[in-house]
N, CA, C and O atoms as CSV, one atom per row, in Angstrom:
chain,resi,resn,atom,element,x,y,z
A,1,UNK,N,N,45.400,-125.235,145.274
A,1,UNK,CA,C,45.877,-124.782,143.987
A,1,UNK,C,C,46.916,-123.668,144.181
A,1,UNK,O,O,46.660,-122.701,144.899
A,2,UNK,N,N,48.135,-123.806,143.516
A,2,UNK,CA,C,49.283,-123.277,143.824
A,2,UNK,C,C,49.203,-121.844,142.238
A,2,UNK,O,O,48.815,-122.006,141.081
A,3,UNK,N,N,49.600,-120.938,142.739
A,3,UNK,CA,C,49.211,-120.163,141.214
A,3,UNK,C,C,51.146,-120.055,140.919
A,3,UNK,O,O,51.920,-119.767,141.831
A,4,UNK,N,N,51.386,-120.216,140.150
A,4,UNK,CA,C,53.083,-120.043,139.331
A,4,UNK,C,C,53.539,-118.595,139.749
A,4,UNK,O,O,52.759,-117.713,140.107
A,5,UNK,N,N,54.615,-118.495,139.676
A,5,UNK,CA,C,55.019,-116.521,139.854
A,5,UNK,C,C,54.871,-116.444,138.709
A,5,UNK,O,O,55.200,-117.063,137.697
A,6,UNK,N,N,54.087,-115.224,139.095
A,6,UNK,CA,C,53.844,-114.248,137.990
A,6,UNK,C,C,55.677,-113.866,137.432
A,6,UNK,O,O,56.668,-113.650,138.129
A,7,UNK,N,N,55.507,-113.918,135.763
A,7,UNK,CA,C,56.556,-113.409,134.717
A,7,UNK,C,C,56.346,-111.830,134.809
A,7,UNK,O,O,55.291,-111.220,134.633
A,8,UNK,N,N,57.660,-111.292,135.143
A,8,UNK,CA,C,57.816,-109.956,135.033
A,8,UNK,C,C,58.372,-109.741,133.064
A,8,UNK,O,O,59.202,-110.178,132.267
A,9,UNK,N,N,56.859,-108.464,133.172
A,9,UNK,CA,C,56.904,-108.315,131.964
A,9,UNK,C,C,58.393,-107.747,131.209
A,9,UNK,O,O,59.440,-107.885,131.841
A,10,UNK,N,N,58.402,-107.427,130.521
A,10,UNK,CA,C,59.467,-105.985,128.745
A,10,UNK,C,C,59.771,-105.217,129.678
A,10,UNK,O,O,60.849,-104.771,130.073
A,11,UNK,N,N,58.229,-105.040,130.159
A,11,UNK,CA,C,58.381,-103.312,130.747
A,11,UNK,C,C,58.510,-103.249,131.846
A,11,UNK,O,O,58.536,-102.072,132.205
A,12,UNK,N,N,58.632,-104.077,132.794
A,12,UNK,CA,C,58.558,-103.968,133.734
A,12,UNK,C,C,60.515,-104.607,134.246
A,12,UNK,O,O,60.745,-104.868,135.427
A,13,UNK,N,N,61.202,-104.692,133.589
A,13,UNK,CA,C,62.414,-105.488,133.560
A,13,UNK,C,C,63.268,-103.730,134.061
A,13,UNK,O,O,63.103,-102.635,133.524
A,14,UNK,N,N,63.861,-103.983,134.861
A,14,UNK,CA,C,65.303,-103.433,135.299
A,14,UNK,C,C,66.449,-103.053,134.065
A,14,UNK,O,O,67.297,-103.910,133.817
A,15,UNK,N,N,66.464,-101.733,133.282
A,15,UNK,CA,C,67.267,-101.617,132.245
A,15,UNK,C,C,68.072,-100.550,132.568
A,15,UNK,O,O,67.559,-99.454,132.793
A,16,UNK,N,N,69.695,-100.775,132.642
A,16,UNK,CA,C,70.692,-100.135,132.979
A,16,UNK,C,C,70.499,-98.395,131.783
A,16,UNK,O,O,70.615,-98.480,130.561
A,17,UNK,N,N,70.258,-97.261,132.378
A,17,UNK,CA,C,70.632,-96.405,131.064
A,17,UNK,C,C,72.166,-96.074,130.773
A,17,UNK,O,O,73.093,-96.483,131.471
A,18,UNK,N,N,72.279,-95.373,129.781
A,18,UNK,CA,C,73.270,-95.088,129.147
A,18,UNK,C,C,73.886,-93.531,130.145
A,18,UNK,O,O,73.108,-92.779,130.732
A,19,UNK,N,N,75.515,-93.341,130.115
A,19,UNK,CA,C,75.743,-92.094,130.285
A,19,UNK,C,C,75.212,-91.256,130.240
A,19,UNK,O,O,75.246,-90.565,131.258
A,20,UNK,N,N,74.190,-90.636,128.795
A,20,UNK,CA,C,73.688,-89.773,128.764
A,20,UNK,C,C,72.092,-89.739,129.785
A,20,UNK,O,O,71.847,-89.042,130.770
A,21,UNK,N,N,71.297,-90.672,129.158
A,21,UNK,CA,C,70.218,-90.766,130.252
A,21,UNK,C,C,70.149,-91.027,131.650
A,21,UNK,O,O,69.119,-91.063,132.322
A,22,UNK,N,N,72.037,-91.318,132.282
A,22,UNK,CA,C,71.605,-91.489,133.733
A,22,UNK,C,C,71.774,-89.743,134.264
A,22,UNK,O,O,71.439,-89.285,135.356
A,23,UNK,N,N,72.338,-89.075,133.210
A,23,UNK,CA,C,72.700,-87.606,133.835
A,23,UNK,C,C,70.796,-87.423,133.660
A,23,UNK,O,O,70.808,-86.200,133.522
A,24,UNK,N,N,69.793,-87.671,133.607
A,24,UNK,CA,C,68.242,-86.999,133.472
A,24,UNK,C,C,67.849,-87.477,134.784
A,24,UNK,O,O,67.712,-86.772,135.784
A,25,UNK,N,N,67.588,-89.388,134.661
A,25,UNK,CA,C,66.854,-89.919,135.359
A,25,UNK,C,C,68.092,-90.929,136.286
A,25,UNK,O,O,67.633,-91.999,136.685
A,26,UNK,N,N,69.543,-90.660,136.624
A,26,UNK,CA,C,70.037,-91.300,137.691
A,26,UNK,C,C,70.676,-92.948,136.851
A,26,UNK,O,O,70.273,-93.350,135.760
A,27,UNK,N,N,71.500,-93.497,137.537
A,27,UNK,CA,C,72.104,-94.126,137.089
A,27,UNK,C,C,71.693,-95.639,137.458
A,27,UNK,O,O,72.095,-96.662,136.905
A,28,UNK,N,N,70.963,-95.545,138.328
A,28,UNK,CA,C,70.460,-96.746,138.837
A,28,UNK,C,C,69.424,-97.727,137.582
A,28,UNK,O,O,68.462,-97.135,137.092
A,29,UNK,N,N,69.705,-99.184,137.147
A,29,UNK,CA,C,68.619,-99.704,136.662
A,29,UNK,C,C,67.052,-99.265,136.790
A,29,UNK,O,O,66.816,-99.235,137.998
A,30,UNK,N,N,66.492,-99.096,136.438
A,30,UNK,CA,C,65.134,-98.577,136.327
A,30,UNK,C,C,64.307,-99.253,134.837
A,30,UNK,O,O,64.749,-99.336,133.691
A,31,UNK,N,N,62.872,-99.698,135.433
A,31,UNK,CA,C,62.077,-100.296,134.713
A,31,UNK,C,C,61.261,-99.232,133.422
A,31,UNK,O,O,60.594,-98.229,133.675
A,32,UNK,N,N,61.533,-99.763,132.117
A,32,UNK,CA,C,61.131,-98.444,131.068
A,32,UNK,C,C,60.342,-97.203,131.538
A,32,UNK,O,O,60.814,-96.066,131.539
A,33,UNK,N,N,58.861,-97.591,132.015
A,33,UNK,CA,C,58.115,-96.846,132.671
A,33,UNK,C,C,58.098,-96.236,133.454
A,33,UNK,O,O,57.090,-95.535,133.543
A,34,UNK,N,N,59.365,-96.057,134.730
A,34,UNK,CA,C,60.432,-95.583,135.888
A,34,UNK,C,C,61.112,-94.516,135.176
A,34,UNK,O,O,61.069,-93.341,135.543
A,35,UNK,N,N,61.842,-94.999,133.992
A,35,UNK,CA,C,62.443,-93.857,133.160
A,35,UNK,C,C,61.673,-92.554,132.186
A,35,UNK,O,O,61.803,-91.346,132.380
A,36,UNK,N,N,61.090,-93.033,131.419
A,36,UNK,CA,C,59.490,-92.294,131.405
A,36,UNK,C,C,59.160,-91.435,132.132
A,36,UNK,O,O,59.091,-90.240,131.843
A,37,UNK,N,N,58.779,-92.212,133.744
A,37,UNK,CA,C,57.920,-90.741,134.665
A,37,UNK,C,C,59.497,-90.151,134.995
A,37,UNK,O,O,59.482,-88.945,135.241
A,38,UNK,N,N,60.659,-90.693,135.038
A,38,UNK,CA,C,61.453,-89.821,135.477
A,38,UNK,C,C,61.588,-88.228,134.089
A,38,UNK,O,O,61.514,-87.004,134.197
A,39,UNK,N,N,61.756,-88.955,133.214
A,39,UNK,CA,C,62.273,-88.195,132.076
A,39,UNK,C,C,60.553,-86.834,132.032
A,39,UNK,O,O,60.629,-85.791,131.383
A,40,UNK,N,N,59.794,-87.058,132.499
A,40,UNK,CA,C,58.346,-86.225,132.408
A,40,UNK,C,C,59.176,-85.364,134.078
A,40,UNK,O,O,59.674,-84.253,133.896
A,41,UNK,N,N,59.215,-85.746,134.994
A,41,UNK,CA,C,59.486,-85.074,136.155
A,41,UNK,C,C,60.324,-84.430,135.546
A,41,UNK,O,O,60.042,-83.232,135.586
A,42,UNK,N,N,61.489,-84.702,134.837
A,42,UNK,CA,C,62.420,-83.509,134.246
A,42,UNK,C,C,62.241,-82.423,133.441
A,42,UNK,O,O,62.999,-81.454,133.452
A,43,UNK,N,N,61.222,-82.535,132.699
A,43,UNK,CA,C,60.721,-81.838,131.327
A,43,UNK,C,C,59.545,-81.233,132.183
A,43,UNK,O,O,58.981,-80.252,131.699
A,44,UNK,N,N,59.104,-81.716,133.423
A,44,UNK,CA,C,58.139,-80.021,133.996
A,44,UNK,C,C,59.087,-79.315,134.805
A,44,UNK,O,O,59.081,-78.085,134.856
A,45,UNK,N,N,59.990,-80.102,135.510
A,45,UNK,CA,C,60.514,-79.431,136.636
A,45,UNK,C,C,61.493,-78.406,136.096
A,45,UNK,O,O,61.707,-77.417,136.797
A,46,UNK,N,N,62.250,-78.556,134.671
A,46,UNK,CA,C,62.257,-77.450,134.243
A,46,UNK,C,C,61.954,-76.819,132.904
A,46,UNK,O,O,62.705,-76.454,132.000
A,47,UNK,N,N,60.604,-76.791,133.037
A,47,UNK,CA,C,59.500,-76.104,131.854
A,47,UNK,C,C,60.052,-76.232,130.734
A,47,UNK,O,O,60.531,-75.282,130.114
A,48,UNK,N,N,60.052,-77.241,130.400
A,48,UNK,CA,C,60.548,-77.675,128.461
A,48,UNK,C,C,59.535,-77.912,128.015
A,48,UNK,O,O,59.769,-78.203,126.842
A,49,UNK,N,N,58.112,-78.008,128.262
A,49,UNK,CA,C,57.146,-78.402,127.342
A,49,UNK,C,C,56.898,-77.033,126.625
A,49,UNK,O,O,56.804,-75.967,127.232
A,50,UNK,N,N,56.774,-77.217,124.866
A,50,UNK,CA,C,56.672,-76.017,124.133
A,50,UNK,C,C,55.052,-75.319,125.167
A,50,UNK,O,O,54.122,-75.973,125.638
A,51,UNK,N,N,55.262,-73.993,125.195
A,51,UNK,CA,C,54.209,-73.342,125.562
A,51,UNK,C,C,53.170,-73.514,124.669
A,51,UNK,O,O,52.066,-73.925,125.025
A,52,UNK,N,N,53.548,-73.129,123.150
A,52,UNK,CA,C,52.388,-72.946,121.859
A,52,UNK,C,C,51.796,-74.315,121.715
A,52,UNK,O,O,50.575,-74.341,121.560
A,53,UNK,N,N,52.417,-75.421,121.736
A,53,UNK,CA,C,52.259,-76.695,121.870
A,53,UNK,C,C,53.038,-78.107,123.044
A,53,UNK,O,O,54.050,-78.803,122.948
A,54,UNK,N,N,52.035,-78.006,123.979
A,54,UNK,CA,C,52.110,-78.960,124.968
A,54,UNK,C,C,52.597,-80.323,124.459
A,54,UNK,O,O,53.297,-80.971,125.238
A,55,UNK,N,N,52.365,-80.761,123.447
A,55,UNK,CA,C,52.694,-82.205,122.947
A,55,UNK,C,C,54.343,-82.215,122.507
A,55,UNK,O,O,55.022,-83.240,122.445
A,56,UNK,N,N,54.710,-81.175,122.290
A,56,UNK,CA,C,56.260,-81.296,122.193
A,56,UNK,C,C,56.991,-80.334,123.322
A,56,UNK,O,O,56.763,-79.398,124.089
A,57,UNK,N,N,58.213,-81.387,122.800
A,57,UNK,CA,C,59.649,-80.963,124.431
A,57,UNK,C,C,60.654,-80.201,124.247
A,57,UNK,O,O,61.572,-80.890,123.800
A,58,UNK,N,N,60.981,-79.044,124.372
A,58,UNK,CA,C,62.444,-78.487,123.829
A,58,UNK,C,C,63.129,-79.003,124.839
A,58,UNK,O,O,62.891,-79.157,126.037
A,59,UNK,N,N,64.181,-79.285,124.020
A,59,UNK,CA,C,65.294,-80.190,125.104
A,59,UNK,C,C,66.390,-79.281,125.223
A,59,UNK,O,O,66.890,-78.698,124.261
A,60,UNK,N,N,66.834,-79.139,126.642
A,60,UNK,CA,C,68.038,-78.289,126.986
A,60,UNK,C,C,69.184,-79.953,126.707
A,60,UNK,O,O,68.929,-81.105,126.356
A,61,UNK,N,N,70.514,-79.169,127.121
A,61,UNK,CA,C,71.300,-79.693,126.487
A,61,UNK,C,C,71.298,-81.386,126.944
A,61,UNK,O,O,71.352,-82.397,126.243
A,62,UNK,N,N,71.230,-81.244,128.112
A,62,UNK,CA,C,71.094,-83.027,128.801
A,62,UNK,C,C,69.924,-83.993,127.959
A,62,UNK,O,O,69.979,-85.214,127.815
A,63,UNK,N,N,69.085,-83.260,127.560
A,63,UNK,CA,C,68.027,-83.981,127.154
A,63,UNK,C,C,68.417,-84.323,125.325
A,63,UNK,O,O,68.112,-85.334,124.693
A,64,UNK,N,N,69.172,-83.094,124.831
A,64,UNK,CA,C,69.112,-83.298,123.792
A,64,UNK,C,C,70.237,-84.708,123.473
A,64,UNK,O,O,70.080,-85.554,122.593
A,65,UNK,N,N,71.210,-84.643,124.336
A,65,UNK,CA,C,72.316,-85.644,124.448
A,65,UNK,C,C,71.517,-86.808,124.350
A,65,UNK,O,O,72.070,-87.630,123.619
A,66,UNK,N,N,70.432,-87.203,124.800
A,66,UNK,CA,C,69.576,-88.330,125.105
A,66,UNK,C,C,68.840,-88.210,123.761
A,66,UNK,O,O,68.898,-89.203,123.035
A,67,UNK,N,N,68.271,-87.319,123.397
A,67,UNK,CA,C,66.971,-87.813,122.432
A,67,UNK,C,C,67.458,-87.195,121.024
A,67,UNK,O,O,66.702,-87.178,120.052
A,68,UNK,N,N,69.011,-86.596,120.976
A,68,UNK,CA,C,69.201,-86.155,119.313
A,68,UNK,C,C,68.400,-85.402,118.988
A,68,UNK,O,O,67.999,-86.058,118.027
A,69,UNK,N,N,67.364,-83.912,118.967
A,69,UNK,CA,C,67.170,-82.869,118.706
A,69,UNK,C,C,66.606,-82.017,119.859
A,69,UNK,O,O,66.183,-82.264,120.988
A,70,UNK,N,N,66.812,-80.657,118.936
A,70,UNK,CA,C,66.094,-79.822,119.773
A,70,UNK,C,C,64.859,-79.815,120.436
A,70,UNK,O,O,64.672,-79.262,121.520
A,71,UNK,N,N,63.832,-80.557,119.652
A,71,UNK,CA,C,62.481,-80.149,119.417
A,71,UNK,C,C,62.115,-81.850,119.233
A,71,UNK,O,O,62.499,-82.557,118.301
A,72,UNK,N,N,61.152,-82.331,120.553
A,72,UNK,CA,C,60.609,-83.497,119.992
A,72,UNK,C,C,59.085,-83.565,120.269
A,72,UNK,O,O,58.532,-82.613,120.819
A,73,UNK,N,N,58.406,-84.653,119.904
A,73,UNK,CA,C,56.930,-85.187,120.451
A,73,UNK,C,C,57.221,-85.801,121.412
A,73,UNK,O,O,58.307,-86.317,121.677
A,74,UNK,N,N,56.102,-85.789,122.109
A,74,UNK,CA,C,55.948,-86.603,123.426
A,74,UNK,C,C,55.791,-88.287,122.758
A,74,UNK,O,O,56.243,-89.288,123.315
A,75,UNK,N,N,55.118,-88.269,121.584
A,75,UNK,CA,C,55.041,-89.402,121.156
A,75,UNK,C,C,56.471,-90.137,121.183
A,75,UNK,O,O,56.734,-91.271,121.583
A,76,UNK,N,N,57.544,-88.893,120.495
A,76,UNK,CA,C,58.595,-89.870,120.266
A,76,UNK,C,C,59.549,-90.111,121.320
A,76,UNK,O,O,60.494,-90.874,121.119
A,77,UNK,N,N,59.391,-89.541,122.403
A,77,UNK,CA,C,60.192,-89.855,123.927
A,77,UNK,C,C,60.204,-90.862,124.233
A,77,UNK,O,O,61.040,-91.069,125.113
A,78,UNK,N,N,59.530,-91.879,123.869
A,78,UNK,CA,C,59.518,-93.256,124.615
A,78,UNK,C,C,60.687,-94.045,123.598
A,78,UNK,O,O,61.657,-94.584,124.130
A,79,UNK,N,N,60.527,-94.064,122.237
A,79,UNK,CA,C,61.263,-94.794,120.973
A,79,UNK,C,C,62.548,-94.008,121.667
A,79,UNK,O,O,63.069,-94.808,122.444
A,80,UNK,N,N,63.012,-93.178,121.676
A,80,UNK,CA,C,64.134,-92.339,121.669
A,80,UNK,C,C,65.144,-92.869,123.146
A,80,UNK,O,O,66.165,-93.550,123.242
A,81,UNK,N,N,64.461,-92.325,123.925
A,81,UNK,CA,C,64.616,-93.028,125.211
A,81,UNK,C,C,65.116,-94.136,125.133
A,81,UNK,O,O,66.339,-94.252,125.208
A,82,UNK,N,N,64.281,-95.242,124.959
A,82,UNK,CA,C,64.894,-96.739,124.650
A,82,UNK,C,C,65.654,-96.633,124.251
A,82,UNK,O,O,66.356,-96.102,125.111
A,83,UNK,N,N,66.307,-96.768,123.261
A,83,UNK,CA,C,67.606,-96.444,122.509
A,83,UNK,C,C,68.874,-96.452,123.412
A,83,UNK,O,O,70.036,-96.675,123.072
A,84,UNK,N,N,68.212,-96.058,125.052
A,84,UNK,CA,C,69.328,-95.345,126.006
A,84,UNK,C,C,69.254,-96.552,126.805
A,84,UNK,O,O,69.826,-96.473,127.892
A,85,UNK,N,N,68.771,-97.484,126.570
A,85,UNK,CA,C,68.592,-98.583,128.092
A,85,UNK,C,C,69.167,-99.787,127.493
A,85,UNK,O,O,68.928,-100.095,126.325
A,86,UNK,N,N,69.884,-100.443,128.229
A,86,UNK,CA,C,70.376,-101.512,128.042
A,86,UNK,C,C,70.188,-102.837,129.063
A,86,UNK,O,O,70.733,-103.907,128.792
């Protein structure tokens, strides 16, 4: 019994980012979830998570170029993000 190749999932697909998101996470195709932990390695490595509240990101200027405000949720990093992958 022969098993089929496995279908590479949505998320798991190779998505080119945009100008703005390759200046965060690099210019290379990267799979949604690749961009994600990259975009989290950026937001500790230099301390943007609000102190008073951990669940939101102040975005210095690179980030804001990417996600359109100052001030976001962690919730909404992923919707926002996308936006940047093609």
């Amino acid at each position: 019994m022969t098993t089929a190749p496995k279908k590479e999932s949505a998320f798991m697909k190779a998505l080119k980012p945009s100008a703005q998101l390759a200046a965060v996470v690099g210019a290379d195709p990267l799979p949604r979830t690749e961009v994600i932990k990259k975009l989290w390695e950026y937001i500790k490595a230099h301390n943007l998570q609000n102190p008073a509240n951990k669940r939101n990101i102040l975005c210095d200027a690179k980030l804001k170029a990417v996600l359109g405000k100052d001030e976001v949720t962690m919730f909404e990093l992923t919707g926002l993000a996308g936006k940047h992958l093609s």
